[in-house]
N, C-alpha and C positions, 0 to 999 in steps of 0.2 A: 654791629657787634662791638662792645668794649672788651679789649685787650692790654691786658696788665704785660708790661716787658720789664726785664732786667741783667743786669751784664756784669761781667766783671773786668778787671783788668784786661782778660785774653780776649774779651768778647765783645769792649763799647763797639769799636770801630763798625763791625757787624750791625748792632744792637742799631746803630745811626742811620744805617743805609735801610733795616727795616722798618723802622718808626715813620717816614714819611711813605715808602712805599704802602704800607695798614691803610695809612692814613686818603692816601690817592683811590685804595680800593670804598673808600669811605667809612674805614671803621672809626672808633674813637678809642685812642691810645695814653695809656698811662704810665710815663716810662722813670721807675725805680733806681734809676742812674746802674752805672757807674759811670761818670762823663772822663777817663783821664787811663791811661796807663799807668801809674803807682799803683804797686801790688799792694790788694785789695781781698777780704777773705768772702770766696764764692757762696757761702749760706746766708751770708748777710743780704745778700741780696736773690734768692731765693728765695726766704721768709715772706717780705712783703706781697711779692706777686703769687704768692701760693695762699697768702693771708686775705688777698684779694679776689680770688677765684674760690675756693669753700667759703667765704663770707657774702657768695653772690654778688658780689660787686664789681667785678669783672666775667667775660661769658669765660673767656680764655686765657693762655696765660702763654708767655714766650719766655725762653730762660737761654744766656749763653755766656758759654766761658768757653777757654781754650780748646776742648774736646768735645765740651757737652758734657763729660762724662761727671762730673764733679759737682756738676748743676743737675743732672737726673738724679742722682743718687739724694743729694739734699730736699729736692722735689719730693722723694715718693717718701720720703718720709714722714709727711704731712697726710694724716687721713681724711680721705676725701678727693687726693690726687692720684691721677693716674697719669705718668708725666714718659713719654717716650724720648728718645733719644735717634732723631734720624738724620739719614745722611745721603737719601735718596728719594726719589720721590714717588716711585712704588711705595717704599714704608710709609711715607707722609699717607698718603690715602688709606694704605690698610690699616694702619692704626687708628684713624678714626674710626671706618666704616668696622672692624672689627671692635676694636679695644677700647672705644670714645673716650679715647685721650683729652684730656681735659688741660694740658700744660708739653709744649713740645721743648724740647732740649737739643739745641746748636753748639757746632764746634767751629767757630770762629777760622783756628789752626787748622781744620781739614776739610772745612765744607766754604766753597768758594764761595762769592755774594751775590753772582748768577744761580747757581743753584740752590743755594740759599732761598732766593725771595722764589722760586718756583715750587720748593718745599712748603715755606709758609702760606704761598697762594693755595696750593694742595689742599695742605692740612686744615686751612678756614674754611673753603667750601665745602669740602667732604662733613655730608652728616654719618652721623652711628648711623646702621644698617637695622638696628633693633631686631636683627637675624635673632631665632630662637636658641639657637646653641650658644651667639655671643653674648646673651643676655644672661644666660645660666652659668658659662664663666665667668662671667665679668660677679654675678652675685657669690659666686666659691672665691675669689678673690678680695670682694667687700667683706665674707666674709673672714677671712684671713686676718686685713685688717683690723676688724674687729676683735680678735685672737690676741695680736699683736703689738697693734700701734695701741687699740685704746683700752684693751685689757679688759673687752666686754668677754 
């Protein structure tokens, strides 16, 4: 699987310690920096790896900054993402297997780098479920998007 990463000020350190762990599980990683602590603005690097997963060029996509919370929010703004924000690894799997997450969102500041790399183990193995009721949500939501983001 190729997976697109990217990080911000609150989040390389993180972003660092997951990039070779992908890589040990044998994915192929392409990581959008940020390499440094100087504050750094979080969408900027959101764009890229969100630019690379709807463009098929990545399967998946990793986003982190301080919370998460500032990196999901930039995520779902991109139609075509469906970008969760977890912090457990219960969520890691049910968001897949329910919501087929396509971009997870880390919080550097609250989610440790042990629990961390067991979320992202999670979240890559878990397929969608292609359950009949997650498929009909997930299309009320595509369509939303469609309402919304691209003003179909």
């Amino acid at each position: 699987m190729k997976i697109a990463i990217g990080a911000d000020h609150g989040g390389y350190r993180l972003k660092d310690e997951i990039v070779p762990f992908l890589k040990s599980l044998g994915h192929e990683v392409e990581d959008f920096g940020c390499d440094c602590n100087g504050s750094v603005d979080y969408p900027d690097y959101a764009l890229p790896v969100c630019e690379q997963v709807t463009a098929g060029k990545a399967d998946r996509g990793i986003l982190i900054c301080g919370t998460g919370i500032g990196m999901s929010i930039a995520a779902n703004k991109h139609a075509g993402i469906r970008c969760a924000l977890v912090g457990d690894t219960f969520s890691a799997q049910a968001t897949r297997d329910h919501n087929d997450t396509n971009v997870l969102a880390l919080g550097e500041r609250v989610t440790g780098p042990g629990l961390a790399l067991d979320i992202v183990k999670i979240w890559i193995e878990t397929p969608f479920s292609n359950g009949e009721r997650h498929v009909g949500r997930l299309k009320k939501v595509a369509d939303i998007e469609k309402r919304f983001i691209t003003g179909e």
